[in-house]
Residue frames as qw, qx, qy, qz and C-alpha x, y, z in Angstrom:
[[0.002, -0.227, 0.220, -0.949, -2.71, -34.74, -5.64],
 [0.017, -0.501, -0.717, 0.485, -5.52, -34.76, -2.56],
 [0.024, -0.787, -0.503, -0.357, -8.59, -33.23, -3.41],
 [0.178, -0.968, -0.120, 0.127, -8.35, -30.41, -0.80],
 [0.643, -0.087, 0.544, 0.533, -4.68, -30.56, -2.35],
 [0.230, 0.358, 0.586, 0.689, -6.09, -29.28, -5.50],
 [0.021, -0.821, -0.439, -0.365, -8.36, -26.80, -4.23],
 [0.511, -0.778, 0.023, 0.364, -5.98, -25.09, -2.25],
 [0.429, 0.051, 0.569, 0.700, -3.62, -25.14, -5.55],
 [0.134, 0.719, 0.577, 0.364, -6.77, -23.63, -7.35],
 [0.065, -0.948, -0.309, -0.039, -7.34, -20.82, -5.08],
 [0.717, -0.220, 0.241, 0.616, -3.39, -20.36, -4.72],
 [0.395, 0.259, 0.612, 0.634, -3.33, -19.83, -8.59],
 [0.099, 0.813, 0.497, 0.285, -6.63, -18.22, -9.14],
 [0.316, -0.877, -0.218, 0.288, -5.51, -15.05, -6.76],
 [0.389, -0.378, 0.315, 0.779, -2.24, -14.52, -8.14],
 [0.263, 0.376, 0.648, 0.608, -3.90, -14.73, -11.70],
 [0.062, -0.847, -0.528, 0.005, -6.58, -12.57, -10.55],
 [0.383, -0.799, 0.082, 0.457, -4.02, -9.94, -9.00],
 [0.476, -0.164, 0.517, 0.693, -1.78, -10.49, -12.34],
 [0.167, 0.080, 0.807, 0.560, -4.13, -9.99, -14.73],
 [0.420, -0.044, -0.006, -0.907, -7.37, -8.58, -13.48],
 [0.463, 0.031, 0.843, -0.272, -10.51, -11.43, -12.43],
 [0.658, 0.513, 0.398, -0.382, -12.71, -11.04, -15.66],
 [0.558, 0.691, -0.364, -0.281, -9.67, -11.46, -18.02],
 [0.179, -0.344, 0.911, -0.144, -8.72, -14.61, -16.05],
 [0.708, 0.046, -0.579, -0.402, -10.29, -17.82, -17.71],
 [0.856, -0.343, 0.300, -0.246, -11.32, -20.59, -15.74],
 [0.979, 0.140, -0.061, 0.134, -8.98, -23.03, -18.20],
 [0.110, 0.751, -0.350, 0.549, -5.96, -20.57, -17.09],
 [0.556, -0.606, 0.259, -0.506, -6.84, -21.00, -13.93],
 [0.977, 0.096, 0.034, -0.187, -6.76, -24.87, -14.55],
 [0.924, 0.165, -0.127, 0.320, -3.54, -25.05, -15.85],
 [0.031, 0.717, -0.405, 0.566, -1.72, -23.12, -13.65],
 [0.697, -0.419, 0.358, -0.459, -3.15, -25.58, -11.10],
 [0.127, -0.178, 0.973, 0.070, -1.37, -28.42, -12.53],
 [0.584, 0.407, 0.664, -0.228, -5.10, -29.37, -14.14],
 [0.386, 0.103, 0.625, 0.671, -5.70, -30.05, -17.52],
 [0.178, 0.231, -0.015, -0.956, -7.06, -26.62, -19.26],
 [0.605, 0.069, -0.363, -0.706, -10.63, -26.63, -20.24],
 [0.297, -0.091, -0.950, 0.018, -11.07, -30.23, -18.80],
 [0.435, -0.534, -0.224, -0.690, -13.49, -28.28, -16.18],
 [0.604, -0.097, -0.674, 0.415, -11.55, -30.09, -13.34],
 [0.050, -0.195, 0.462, -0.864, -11.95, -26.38, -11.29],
 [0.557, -0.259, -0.146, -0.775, -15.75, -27.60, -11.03],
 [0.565, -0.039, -0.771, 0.292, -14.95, -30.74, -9.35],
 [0.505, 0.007, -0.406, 0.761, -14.27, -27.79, -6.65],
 [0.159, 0.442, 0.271, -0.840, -16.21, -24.43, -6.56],
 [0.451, 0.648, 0.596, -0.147, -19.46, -24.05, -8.58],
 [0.412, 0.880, 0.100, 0.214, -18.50, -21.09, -10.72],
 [0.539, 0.212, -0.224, 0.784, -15.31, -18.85, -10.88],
 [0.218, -0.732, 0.062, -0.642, -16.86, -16.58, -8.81],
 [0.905, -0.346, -0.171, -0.181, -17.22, -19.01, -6.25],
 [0.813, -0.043, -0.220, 0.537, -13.46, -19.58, -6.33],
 [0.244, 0.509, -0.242, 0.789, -12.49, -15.80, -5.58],
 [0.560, -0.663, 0.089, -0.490, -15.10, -15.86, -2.51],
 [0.831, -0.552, -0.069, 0.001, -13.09, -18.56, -1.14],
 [0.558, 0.093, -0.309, 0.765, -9.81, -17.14, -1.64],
 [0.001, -0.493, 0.370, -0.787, -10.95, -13.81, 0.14],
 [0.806, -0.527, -0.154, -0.222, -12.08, -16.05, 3.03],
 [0.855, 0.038, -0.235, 0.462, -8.83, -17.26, 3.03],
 [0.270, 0.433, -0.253, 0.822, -7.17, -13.90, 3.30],
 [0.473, -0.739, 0.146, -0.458, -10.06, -12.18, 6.07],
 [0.897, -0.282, -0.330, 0.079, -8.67, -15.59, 7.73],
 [0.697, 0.287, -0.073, 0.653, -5.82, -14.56, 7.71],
 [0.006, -0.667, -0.027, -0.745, -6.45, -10.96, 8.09],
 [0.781, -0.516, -0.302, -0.180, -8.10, -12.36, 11.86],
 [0.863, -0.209, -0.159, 0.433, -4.61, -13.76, 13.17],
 [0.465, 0.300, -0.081, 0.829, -2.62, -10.63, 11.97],
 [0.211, -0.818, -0.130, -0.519, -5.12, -8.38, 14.10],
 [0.751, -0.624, -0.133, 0.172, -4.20, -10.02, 17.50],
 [0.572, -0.071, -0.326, 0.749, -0.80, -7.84, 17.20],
 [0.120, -0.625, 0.012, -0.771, -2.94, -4.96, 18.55],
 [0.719, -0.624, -0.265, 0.153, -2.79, -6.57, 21.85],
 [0.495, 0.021, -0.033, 0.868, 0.93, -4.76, 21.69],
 [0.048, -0.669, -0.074, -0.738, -0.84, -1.50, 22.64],
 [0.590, -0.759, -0.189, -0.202, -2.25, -2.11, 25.83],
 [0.635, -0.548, -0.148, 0.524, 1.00, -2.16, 27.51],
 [0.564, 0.092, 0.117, 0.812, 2.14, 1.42, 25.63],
 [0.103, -0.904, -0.328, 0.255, 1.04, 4.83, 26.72],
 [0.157, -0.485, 0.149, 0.847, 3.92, 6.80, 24.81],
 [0.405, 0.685, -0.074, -0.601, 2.30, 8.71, 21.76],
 [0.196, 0.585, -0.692, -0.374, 5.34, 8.08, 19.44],
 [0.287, -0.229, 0.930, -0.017, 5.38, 4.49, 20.15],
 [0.498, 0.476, 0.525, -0.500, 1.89, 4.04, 19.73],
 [0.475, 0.750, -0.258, -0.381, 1.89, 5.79, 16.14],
 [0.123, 0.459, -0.863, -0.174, 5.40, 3.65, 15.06],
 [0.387, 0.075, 0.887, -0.240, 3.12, 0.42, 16.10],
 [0.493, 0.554, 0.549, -0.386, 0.32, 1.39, 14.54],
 [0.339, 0.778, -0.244, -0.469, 2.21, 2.13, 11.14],
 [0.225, 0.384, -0.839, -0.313, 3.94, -0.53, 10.67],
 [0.479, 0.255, 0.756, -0.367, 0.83, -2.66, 11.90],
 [0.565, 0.700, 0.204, -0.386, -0.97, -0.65, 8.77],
 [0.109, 0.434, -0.839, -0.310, 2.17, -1.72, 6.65],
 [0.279, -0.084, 0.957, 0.003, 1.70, -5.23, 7.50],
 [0.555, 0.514, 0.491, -0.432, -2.00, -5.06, 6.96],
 [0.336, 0.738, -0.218, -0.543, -1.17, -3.78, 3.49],
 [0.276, 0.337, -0.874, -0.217, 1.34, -6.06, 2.38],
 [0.225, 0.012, 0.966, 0.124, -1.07, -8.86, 3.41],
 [0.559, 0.445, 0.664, -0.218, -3.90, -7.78, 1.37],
 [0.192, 0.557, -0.179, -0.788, -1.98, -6.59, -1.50],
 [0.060, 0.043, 0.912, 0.402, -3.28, -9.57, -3.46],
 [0.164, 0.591, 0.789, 0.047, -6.66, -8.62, -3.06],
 [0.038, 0.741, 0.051, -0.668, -5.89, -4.87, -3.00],
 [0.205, 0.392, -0.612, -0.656, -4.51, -5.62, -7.15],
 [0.100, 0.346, 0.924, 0.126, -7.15, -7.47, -7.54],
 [0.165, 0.743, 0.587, -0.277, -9.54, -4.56, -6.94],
 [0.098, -0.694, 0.296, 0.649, -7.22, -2.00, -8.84],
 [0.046, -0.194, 0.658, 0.726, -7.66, -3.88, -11.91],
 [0.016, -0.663, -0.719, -0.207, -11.63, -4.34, -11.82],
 [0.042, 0.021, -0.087, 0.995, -12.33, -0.54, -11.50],
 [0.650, 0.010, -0.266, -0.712, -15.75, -0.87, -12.99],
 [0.580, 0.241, -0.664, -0.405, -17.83, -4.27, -12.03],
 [0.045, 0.398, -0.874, 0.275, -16.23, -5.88, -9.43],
 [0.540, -0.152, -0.828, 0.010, -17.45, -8.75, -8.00],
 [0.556, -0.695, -0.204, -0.407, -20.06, -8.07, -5.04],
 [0.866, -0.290, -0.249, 0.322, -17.73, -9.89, -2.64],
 [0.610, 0.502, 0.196, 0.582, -15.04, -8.29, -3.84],
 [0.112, -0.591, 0.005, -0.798, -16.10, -4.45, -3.20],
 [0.517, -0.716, 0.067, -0.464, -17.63, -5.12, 0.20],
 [0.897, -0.061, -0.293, 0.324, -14.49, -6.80, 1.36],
 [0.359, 0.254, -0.133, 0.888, -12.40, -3.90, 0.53],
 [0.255, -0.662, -0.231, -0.666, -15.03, -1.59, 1.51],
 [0.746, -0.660, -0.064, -0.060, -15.23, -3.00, 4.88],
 [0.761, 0.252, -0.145, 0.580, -11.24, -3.70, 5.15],
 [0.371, 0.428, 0.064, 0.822, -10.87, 0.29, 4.48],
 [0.446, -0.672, 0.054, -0.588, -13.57, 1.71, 6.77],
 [0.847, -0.482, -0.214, 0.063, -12.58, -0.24, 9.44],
 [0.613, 0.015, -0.036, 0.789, -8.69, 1.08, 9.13],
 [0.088, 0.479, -0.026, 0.873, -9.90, 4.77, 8.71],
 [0.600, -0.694, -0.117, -0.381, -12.83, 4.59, 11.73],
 [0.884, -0.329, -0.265, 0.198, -9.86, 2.77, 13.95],
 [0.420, 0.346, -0.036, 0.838, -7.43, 5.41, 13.12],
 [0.192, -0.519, -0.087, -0.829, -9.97, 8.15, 14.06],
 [0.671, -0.578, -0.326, -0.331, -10.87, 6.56, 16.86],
 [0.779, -0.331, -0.184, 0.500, -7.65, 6.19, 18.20],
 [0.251, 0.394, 0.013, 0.884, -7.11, 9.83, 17.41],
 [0.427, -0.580, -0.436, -0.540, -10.10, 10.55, 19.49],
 [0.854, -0.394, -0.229, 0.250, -8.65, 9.06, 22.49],
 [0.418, 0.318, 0.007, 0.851, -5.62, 10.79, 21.96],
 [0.084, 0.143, 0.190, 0.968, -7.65, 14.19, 21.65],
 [0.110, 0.424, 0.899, -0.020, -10.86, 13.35, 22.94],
 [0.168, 0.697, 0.290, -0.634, -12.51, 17.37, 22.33],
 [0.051, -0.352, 0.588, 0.727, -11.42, 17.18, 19.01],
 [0.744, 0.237, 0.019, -0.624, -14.27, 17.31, 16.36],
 [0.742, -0.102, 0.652, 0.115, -14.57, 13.98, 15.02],
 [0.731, 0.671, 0.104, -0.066, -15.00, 15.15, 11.38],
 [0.163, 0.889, -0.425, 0.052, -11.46, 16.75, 11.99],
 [0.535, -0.382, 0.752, 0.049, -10.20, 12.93, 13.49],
 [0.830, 0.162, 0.520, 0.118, -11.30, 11.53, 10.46],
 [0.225, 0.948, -0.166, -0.151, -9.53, 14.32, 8.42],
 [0.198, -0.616, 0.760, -0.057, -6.03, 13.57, 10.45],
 [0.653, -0.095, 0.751, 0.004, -6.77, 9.56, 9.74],
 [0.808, 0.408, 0.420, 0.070, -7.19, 9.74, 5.85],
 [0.613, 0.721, -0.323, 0.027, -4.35, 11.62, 5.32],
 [0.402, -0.515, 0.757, -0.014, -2.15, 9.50, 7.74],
 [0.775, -0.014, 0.629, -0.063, -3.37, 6.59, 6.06],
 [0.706, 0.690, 0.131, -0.088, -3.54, 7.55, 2.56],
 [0.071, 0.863, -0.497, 0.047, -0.03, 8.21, 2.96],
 [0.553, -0.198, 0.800, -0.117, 0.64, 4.45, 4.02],
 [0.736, 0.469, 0.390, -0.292, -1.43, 3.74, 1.15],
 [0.593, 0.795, -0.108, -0.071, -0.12, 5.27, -1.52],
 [0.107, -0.687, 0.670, 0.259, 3.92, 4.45, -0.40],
 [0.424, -0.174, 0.884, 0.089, 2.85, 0.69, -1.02],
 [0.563, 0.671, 0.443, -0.194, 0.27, 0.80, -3.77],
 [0.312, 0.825, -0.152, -0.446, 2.18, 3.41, -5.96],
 [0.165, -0.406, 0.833, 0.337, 4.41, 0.73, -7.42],
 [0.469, 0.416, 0.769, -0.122, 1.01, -1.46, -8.49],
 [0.380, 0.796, 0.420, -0.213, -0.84, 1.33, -9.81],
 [0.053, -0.917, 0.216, 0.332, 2.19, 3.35, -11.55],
 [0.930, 0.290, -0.111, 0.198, 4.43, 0.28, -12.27],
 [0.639, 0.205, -0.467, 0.576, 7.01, 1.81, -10.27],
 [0.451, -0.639, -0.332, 0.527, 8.23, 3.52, -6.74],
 [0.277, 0.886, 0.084, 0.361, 8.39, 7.55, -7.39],
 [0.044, -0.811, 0.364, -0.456, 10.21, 8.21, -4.92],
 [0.785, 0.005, -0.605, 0.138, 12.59, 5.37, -3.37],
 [0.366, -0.638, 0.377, -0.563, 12.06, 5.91, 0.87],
 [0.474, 0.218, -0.847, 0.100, 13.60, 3.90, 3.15],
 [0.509, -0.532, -0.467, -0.490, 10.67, 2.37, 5.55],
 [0.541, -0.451, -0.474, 0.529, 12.34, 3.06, 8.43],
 [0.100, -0.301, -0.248, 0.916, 12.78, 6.44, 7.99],
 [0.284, -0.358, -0.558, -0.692, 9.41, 6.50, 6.37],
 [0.558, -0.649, -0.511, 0.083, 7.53, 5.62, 9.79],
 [0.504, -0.272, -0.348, 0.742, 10.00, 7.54, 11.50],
 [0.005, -0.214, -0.393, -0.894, 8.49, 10.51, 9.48],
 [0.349, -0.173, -0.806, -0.445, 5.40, 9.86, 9.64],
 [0.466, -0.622, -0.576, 0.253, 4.80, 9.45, 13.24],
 [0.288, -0.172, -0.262, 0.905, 6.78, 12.56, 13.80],
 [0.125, -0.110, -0.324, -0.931, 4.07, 14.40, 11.52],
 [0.532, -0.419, -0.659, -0.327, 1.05, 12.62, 13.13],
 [0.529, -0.491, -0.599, 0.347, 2.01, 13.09, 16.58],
 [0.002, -0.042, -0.021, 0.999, 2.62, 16.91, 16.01],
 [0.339, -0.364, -0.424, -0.756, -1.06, 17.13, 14.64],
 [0.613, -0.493, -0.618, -0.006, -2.50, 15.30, 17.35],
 [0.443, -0.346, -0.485, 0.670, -0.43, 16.94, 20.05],
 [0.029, 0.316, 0.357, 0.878, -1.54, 20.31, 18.24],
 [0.530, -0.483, -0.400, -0.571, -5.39, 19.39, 19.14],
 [0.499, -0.598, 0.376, -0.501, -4.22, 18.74, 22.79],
 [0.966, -0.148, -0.169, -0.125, -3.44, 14.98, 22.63],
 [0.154, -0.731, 0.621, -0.237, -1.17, 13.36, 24.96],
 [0.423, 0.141, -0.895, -0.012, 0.19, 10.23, 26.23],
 [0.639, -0.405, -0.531, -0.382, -2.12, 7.76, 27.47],
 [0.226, -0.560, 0.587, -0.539, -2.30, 7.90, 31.05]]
């Protein structure tokens, strides 16, 4: 196995473990032999200085990631209908979810502690989804106070949140909704509020 082989394998491993199990009850010799390395041999040091070291370069990996998956907000600029907009921008905030839900259960099981990295990943992640929301509510609605756009954007989102989270944090789905007619919802109830405060389609 190639050296960058094996440290791609590492951070692989180390995330799921992290996401399974929580990062400070994940050993490094775990970590090891999940990677096809012999436990305790200290082979992950070959690789990243400390186990901290190895979670900062898996959530590089993901923002990578996270980078490519923005460019499908170029798919606004050619849409000016409300609805559309909203349906785009929900299942955009799906996607987003489902690709950071390895670092999202990663932070759900370090309540207390976390790694520096860690917390101002999410931290930034999350404000950046609620200020983008509100800002596209703003547009929308532009006389509308902004405290009240960022009102109408944390409970649209939290509601996105919680359909995909609640199975993590709960250990199951409370209510089984099928995610088409979840968005379909969804926008309807967002674009009423907005249209409420005067917002229309984009001209």
């Amino acid at each position: 196995m190639g050296s960058l082989a094996t440290r791609d394998r590492l951070i692989d491993e180390a995330m799921r473990l992290f996401g399974e199990q929580g990062y400070r009850a994940t050993s490094v010799a775990q970590i090891e032999k999940a990677a096809g390395l012999t436990p305790g041999s200290g082979g992950l040091y070959h690789h990243f200085r400390t186990k901290e070291s190895l979670l900062e370069a898996g959530i590089d990996r993901q923002l990578d990631r996270m980078n490519a998956l923005r460019d499908i907000r170029q798919i606004f600029e050619g849409l000016t209908d409300l609805r559309s907009e909203l349906t785009v921008l929900g299942r955009y905030t799906l996607s987003v979810i489902d690709e950071e839900a390895q670092l999202l259960r990663i932070v759900s099981s370090e309540l207390r502690d976390r790694p520096r990295k860690l917390a101002d990943t999410i931290a930034g992640l999350v404000g950046e989804s609620y200020a983008g929301m509100a800002q596209w509510i703003l547009r929308r609605a532009p006389d509308v106070d902004p405290g009240v756009a960022q009102g109408i954007a944390a409970v649209a989102l939290n509601a996105l949140f919680a359909h995909r989270m609640m199975p993590d944090i709960l250990g199951a789905q409370a209510v089984s909704v099928d995610e088409d007619a979840l968005i379909a919802e969804w926008v309807t109830m967002v674009a009423a509020r907005v249209e409420a405060l005067g917002g229309s389609d984009a001209s």
